[in-house]
SEDOBA-580336 format. One record per atom (N, C-alpha, C): residue in one letter; atom name; x, y, z. Coordinates in steps of 0.001 Angstrom, whole numbers, m for minus. Atoms other than C-alpha are relative to their C-alpha. Layout:
BEGIN
> resn name c1 c2 c3
> A CA X Y Z
...
This chain:
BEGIN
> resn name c1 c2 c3
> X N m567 1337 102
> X CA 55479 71722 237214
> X C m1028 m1034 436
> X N 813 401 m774
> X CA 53637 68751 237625
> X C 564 m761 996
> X N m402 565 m1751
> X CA 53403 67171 241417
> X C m641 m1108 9
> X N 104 1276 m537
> X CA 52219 64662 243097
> X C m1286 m463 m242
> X N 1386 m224 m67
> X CA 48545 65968 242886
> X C m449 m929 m1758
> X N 456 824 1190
> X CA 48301 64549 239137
> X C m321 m1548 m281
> X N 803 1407 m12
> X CA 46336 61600 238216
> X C m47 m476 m1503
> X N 349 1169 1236
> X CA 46666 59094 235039
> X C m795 m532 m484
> X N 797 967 43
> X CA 44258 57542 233452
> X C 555 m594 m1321
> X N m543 456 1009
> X CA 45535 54805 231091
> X C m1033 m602 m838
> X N 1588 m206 1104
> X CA 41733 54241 229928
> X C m799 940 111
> X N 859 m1213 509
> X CA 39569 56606 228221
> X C m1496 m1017 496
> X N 798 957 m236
> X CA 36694 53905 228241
> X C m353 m1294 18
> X N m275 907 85
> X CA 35336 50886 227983
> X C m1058 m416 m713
> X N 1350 547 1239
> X CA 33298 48901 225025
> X C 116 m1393 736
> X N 494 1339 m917
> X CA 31679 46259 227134
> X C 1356 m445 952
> X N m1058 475 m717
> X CA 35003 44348 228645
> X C 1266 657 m758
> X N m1115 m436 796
> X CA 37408 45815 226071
> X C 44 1354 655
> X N m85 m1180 86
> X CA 39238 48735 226967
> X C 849 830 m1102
> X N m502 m837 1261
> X CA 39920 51869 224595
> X C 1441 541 947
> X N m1632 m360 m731
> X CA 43855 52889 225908
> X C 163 1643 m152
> X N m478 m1112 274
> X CA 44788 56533 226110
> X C 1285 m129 m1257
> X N m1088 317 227
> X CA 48174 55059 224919
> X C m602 m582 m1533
> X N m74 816 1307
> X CA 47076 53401 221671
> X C m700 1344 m744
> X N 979 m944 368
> X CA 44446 56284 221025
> X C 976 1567 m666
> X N m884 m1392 499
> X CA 47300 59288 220927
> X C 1429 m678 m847
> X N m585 282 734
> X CA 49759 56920 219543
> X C m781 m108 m1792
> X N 621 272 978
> X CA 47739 56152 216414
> X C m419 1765 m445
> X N m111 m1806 350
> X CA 47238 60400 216245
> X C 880 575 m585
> X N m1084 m378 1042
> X CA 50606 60603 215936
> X C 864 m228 m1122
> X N m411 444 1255
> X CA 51057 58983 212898
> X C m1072 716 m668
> X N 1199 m975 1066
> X CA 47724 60892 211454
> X C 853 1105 m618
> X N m100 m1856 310
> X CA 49126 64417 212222
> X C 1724 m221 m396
> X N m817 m47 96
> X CA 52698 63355 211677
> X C 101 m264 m1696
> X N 529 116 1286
> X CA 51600 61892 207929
> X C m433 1410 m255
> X N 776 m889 m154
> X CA 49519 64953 208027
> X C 1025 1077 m575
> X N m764 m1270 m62
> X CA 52257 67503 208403
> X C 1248 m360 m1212
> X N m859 550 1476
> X CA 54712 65324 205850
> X C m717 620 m1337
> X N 552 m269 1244
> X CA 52275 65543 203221
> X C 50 1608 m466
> X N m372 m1089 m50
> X CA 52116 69358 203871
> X C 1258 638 m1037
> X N m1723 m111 512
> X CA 55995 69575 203473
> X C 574 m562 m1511
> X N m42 809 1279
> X CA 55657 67482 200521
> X C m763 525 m1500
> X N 791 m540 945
> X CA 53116 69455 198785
> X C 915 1590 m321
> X N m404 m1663 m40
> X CA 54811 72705 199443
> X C 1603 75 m744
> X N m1054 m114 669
> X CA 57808 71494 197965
> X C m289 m544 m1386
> X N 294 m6 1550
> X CA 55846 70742 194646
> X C 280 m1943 m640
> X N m259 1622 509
> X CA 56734 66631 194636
> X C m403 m1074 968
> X N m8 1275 m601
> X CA 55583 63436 195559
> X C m1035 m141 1389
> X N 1051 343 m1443
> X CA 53005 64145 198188
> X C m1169 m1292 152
> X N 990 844 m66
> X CA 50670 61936 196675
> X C 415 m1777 249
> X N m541 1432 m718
> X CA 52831 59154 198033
> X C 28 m253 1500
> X N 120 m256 m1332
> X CA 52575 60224 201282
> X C m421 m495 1113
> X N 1307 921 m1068
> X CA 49376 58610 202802
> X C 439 m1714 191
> X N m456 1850 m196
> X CA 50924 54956 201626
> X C 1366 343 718
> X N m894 518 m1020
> X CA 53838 55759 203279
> X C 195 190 1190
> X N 447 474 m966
> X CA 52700 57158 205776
> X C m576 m1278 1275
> X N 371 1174 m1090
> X CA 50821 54421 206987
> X C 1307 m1751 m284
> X N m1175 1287 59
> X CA 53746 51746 205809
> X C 934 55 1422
> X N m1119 m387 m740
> X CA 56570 53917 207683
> X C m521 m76 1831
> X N 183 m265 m1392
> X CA 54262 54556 210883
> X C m127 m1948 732
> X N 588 1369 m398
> X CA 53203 50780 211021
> X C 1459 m971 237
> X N m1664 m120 m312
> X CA 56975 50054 210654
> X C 300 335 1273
> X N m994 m633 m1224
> X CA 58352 52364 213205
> X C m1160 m600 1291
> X N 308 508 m873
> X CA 56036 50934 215618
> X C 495 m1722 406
> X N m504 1925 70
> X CA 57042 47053 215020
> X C 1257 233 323
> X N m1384 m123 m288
> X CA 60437 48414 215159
> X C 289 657 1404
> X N m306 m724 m1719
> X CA 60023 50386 218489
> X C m118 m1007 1048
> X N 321 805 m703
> X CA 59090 47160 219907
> X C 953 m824 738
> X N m477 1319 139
> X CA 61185 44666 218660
> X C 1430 731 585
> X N m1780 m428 137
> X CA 64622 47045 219153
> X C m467 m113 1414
> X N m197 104 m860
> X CA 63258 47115 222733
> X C 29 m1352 957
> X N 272 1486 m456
> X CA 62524 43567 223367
> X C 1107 m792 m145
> X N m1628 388 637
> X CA 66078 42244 221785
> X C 1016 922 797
> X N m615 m849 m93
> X CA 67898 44770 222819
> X C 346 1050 1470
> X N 92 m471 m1301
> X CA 66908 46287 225844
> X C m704 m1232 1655
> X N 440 1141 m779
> X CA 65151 43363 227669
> X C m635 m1173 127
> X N 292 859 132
> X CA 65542 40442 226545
> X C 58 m1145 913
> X N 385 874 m1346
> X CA 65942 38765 229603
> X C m570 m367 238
> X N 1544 m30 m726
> X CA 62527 39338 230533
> X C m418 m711 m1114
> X N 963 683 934
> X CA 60964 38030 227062
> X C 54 m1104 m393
> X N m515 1357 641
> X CA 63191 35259 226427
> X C m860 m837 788
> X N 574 824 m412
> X CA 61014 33940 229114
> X C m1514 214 m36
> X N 1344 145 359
> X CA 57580 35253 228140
> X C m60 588 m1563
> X N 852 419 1073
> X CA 57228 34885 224762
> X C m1290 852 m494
> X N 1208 m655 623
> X CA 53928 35736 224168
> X C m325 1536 509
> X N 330 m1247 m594
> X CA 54123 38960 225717
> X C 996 964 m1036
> X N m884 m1083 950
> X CA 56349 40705 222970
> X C m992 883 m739
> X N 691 m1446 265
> X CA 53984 42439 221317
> X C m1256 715 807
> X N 753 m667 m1060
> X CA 52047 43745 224127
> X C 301 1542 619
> X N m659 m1411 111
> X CA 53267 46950 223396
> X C m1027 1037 1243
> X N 469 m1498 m689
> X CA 50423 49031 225787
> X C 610 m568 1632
> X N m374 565 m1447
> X CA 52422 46825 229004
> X C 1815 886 m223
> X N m1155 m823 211
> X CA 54999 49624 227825
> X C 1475 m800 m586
> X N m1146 m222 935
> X CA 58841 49470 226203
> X C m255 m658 m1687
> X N 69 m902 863
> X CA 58755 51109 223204
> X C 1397 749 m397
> X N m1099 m976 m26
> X CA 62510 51955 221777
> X C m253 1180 m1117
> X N 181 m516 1113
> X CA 62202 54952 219734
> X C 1128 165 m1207
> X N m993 272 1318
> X CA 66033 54113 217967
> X C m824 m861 m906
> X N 371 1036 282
> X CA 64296 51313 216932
> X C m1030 182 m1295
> X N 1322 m326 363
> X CA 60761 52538 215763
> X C 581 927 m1433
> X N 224 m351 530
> X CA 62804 54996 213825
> X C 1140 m164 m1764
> X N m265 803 1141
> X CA 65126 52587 212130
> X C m604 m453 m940
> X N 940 590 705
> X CA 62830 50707 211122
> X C m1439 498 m1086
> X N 1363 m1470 644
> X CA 60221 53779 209726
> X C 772 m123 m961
> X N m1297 m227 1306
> X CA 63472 54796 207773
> X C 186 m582 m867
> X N m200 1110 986
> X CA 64252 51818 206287
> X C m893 m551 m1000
> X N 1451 317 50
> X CA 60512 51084 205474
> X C m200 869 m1655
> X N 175 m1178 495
> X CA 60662 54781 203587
> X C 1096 m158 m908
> X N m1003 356 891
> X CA 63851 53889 201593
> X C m189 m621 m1145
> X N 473 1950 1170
> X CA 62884 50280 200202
> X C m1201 987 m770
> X N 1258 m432 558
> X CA 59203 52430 199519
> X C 598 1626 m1247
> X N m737 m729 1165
> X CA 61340 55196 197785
> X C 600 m324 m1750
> X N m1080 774 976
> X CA 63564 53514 195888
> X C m748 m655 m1277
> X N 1069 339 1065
> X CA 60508 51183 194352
> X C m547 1004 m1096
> X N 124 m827 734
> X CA 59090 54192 193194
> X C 796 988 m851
> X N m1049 m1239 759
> X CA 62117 55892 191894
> X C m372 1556 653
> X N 173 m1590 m727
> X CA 61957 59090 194387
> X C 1227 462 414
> X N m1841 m664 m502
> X CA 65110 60903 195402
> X C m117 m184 1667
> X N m55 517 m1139
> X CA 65467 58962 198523
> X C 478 948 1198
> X N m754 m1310 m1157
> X CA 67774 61741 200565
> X C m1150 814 11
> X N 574 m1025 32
> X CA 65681 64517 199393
> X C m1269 m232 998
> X N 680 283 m733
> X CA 62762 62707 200612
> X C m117 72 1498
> X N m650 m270 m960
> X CA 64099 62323 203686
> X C 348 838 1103
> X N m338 m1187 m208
> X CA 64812 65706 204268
> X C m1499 956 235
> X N 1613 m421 m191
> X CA 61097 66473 203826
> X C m672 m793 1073
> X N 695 815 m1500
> X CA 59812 63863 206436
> X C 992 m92 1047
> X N m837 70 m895
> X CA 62704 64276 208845
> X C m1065 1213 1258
> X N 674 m742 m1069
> X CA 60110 67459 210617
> X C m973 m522 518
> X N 1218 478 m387
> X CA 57417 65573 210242
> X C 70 m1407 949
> X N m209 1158 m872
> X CA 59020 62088 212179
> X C 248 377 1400
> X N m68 m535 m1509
> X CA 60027 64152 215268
> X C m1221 317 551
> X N 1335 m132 m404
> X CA 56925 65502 215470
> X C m1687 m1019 500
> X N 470 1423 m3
> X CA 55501 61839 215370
> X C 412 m365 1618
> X N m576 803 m978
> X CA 57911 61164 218343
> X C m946 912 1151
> X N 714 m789 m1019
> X CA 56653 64530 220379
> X C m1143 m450 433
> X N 1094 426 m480
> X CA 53411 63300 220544
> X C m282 m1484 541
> X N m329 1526 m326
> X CA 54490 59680 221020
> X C 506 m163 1493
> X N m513 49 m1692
> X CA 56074 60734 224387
> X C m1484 599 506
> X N 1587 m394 m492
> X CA 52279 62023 224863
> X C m428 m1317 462
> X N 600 779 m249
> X CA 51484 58842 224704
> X C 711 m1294 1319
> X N m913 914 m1076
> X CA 53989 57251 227127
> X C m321 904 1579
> X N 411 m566 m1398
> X CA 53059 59815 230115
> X C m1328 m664 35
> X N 1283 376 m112
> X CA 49354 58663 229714
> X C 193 m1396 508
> X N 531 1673 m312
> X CA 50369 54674 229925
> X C 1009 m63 975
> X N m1258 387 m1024
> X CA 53218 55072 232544
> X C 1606 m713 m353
> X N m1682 349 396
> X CA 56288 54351 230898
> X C 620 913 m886
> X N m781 m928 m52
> X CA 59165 55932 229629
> X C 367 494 1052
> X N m57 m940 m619
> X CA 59264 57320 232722
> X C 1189 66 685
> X N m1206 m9 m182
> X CA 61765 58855 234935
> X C 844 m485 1312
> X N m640 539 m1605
> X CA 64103 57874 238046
> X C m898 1277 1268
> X N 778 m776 m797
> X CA 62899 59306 241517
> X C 807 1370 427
> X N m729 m1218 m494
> X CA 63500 62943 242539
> X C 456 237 970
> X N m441 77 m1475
> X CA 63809 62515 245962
> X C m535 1178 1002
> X N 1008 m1317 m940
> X CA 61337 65322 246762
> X C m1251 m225 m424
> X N 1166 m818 347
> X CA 58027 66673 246399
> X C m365 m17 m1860
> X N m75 m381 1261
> X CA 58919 67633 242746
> X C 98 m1291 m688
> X N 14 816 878
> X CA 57551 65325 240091
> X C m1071 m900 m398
> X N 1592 933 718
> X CA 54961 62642 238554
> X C m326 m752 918
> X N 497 1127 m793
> X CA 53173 60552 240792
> X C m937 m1341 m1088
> X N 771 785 954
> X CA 51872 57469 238662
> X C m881 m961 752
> X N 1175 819 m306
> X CA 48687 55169 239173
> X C 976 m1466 312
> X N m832 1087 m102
> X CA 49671 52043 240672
> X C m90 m1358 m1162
> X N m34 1021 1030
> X CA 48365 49953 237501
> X C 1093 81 m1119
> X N m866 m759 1291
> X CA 51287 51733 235359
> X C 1380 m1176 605
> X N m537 318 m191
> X CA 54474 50085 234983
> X C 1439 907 923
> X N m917 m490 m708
> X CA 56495 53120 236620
> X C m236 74 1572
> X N 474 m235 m1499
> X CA 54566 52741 239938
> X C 269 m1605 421
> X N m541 1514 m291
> X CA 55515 48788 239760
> X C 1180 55 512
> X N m1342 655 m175
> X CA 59053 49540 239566
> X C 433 1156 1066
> X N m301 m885 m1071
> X CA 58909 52857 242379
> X C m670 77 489
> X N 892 m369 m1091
> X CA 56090 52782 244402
> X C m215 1565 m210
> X N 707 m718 m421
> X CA 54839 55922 245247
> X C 427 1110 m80
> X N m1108 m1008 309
> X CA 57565 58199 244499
> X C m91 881 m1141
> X N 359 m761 1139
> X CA 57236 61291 242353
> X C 1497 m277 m383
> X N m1068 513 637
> X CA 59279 60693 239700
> X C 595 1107 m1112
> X N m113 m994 864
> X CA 61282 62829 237100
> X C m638 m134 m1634
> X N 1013 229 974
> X CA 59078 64071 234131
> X C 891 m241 m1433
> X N m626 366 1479
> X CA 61795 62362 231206
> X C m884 292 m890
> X N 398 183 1131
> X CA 59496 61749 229200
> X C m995 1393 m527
> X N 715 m1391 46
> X CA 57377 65507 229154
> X C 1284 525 m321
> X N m1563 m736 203
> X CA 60922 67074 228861
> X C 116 m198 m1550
> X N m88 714 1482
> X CA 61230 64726 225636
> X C m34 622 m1104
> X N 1281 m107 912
> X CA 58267 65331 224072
> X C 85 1818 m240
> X N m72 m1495 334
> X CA 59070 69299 224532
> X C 771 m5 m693
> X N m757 82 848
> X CA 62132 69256 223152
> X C 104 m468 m1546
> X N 121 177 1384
> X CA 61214 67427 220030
> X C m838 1123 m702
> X N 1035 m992 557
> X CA 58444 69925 219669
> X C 1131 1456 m405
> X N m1039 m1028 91
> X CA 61711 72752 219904
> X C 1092 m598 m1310
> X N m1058 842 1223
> X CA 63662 70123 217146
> X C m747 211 m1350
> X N 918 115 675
> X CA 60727 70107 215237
> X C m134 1427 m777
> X N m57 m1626 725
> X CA 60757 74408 214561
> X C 1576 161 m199
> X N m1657 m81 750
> X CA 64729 74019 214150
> X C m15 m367 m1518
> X N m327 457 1150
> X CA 64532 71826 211219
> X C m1233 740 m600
> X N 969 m664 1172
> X CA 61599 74087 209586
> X C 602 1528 m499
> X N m841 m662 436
> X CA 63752 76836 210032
> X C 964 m180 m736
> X N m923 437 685
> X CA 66643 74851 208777
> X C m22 148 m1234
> X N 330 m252 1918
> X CA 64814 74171 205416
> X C m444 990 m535
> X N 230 m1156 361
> X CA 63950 77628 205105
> X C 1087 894 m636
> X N m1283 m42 686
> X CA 67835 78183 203848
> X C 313 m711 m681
> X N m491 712 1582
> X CA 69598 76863 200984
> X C 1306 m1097 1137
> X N m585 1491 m851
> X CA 71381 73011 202585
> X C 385 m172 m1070
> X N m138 1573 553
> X CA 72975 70335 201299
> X C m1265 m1236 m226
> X N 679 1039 261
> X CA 70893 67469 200187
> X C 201 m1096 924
> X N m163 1030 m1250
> X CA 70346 65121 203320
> X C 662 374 1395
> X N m23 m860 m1321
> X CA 71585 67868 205777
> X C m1382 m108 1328
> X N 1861 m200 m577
> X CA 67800 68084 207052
> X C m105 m1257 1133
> X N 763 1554 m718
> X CA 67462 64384 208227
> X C 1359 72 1090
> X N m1162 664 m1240
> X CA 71336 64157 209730
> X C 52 1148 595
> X N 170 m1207 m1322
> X CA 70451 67690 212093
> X C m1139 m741 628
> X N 930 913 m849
> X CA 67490 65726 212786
> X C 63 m801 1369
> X N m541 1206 m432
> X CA 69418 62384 213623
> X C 722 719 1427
> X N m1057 m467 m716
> X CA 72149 64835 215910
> X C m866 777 641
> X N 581 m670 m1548
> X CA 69694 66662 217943
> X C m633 m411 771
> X N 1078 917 m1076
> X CA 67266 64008 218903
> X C 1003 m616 755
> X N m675 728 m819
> X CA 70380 62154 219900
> X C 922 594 946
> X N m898 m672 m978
> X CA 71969 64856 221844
> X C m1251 314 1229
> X N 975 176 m856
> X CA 68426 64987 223730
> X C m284 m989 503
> X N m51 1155 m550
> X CA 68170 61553 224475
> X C 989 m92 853
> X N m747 184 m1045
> X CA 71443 61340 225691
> X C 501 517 1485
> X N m327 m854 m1370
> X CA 71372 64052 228066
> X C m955 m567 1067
> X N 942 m102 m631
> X CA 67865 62909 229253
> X C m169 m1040 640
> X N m337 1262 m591
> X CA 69021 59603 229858
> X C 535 m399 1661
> X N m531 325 m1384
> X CA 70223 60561 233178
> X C m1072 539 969
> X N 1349 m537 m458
> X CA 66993 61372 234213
> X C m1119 m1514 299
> X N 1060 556 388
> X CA 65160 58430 233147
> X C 346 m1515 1042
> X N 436 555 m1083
> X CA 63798 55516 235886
> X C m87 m1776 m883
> X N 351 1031 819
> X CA 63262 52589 233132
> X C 871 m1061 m69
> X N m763 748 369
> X CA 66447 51372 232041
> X C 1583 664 423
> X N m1284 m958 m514
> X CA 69601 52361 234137
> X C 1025 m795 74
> X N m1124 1080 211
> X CA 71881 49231 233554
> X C 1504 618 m980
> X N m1200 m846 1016
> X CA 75238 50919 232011
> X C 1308 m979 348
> X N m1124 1575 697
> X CA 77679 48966 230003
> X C 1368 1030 1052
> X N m1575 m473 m748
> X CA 81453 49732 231717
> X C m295 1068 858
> X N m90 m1163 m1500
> X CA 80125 51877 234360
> X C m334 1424 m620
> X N 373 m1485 935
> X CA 79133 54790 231755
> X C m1069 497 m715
> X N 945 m314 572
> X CA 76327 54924 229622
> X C m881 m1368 m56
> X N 1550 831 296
> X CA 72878 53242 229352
> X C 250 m301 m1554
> X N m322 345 1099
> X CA 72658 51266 226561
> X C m739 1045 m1319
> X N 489 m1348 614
> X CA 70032 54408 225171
> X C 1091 594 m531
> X N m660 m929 597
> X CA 72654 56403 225092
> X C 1116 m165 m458
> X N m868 622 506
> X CA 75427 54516 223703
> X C m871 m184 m1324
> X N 375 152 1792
> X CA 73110 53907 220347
> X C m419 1620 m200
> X N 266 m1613 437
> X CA 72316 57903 220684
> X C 1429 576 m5
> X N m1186 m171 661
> X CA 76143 58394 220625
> X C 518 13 m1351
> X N m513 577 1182
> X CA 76649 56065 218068
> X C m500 984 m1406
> X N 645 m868 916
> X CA 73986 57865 215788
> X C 72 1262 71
> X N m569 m1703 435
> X CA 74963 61607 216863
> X C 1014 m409 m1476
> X N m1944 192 912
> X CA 78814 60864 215559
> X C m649 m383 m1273
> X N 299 36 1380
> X CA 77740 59380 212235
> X C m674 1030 m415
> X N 912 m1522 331
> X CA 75085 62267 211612
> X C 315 1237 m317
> X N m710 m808 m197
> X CA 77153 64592 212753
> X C 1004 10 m1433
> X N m1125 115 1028
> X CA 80141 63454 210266
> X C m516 m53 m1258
> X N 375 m257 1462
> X CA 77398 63014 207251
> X C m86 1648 m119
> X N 213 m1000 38
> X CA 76233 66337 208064
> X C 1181 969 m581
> X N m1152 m1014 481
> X CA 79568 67969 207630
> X C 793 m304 m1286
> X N m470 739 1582
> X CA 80682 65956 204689
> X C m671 760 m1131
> X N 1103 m342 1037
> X CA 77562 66563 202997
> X C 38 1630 m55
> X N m93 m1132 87
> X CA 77831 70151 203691
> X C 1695 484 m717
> X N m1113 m251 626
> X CA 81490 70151 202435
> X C m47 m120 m1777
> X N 19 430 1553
> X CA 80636 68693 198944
> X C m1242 1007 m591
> X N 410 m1066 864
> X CA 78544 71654 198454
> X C m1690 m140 m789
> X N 1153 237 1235
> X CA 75736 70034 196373
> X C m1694 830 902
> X N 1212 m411 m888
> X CA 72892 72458 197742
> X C m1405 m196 m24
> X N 1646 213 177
> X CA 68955 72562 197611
> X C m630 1587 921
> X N 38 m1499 m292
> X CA 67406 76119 197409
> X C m1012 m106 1198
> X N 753 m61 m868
> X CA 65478 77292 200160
> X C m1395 m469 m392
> X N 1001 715 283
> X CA 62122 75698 200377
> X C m853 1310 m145
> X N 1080 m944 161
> X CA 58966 77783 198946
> X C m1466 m345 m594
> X N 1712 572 877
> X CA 55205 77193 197806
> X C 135 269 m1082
> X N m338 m54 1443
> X CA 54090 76668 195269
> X C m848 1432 m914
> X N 525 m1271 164
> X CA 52176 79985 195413
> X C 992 1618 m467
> X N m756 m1096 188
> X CA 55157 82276 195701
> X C 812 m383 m1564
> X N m295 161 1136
> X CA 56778 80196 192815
> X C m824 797 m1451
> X N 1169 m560 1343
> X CA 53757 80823 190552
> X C 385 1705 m375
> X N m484 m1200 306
> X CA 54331 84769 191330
> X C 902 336 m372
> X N m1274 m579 580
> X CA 58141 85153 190915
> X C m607 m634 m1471
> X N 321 472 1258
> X CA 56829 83388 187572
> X C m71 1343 m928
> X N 256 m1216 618
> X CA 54756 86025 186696
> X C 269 992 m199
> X N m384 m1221 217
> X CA 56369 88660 187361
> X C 1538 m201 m1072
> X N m1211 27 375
> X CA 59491 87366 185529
> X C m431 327 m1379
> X N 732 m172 1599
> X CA 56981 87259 182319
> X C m286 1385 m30
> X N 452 m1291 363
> X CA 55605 90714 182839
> X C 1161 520 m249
């Protein structure tokens, strides 16, 4: 586990007075390898990969504007209504990821749709590859000190640099590792849904198991986390009141969509295709 003994650094270096951020450096990765691993999924299902890279970089450039803005509105606007110019100062941390992945989504729709692509299906193919975006995105929130979690009240837990914003708002206190927990778990969401599409689904099953496990991880992890602990009627953080909201719908497409039957065969290359081919000719 880590303790107390661990040390942060939220710069890698420095080009003259400018510094290079850990935090901008592994965020900007995980849109590479998260594009990266789409295109993959995209190729292997024989369509549309070569759309990939533009939407890639549309959807990632998106879900970042949107991770911002859902947290700045939404989570603390208090604070911005009075500084202004500090909204997009995204490496001074919050970062919502409902937000980031509304806004990706939506991004990926409108960019669908233009092209005439089977928007769900799509969907269903970048739903492994957006978690996997997030896993490494909570990489990048242990490195800059946010996300992070409430205090443990022992020994056990993160100690952060005092330039970070979780050592502003606890001093000195090891804190719980939310956001490492996260980032595992998506990485465990991430081999669900590859297994998932490895069986014959419904069409848009893929994305709403997605939607219903990240939000059953959030919400649990929410009682962990040191950031934002303000809860509406005495019950839930406002986190986990929009990770409610989005299980339940998810949940209810999921089972719909699985009721109406309309399936999509198990996913396969386009290598094994080629063979059942051949052998169907011989």
């Amino acid at each position: 586990m880590i303790t107390g003994g661990l040390t942060l650094h939220q710069y890698l270096f420095f080009i003259g007075d400018f510094p290079v951020r850990a935090y901008g450096l592994v965020l900007s990765l995980s849109i590479i390898l998260a594009t990266g691993v789409a295109y993959f999924l995209a190729k292997q299902d024989g369509r549309w990969h070569t759309h990939i890279l533009d939407m890639g970089l549309y959807c990632g450039l998106a879900g970042i504007l949107g991770s911002r803005l859902w947290d700045v509105f939404f989570f603390d606007w208090d604070y911005y209504r009075h500084h202004l110019t500090e909204i997009l100062n995204v490496w001074q941390g919050g970062m919502a990821i409902q937000g980031g992945v509304f806004l990706g989504v939506l991004v990926g729709i409108l960019y669908s749709r233009k092209h005439k692509l089977d928007t769900i299906h799509f969907m269903d193919i970048a739903a492994p590859a957006i978690v996997l975006g997030q896993a490494l995105g909570r990489c990048a929130n242990l490195l800059n000190g946010d996300a992070f979690g409430a205090p443990t009240g022992s020994s056990y837990g993160i100690l952060y640099p005092d330039t970070t914003l979780a050592h502003h708002t606890y001093g000195a206190q090891p804190l719980w590792p939310a956001e490492v927990w996260e980032g595992q778990l998506d990485i465990v969401i991430f081999a669900l849904l590859l297994i998932f599409r490895a069986r014959g689904h419904a069409r848009g099953q893929c994305f709403a198991l997605y939607v219903m496990l990240y939000s059953l991880v959030r919400f649990a992890l929410e009682y962990l986390r040191g950031d934002y602990t303000e809860k509406y009627l005495g019950l839930f953080t406002s986190a986990q009141m929009t990770s409610l909201g989005f299980g339940l719908v998810a949940l209810g497409f999921f089972l719909w969509l699985g009721l109406r039957g309309y399936s999509t065969a198990p996913v396969e290359t386009e290598q094994v295709s080629e063979r059942k081919k051949r052998r169907k000719n011989n």
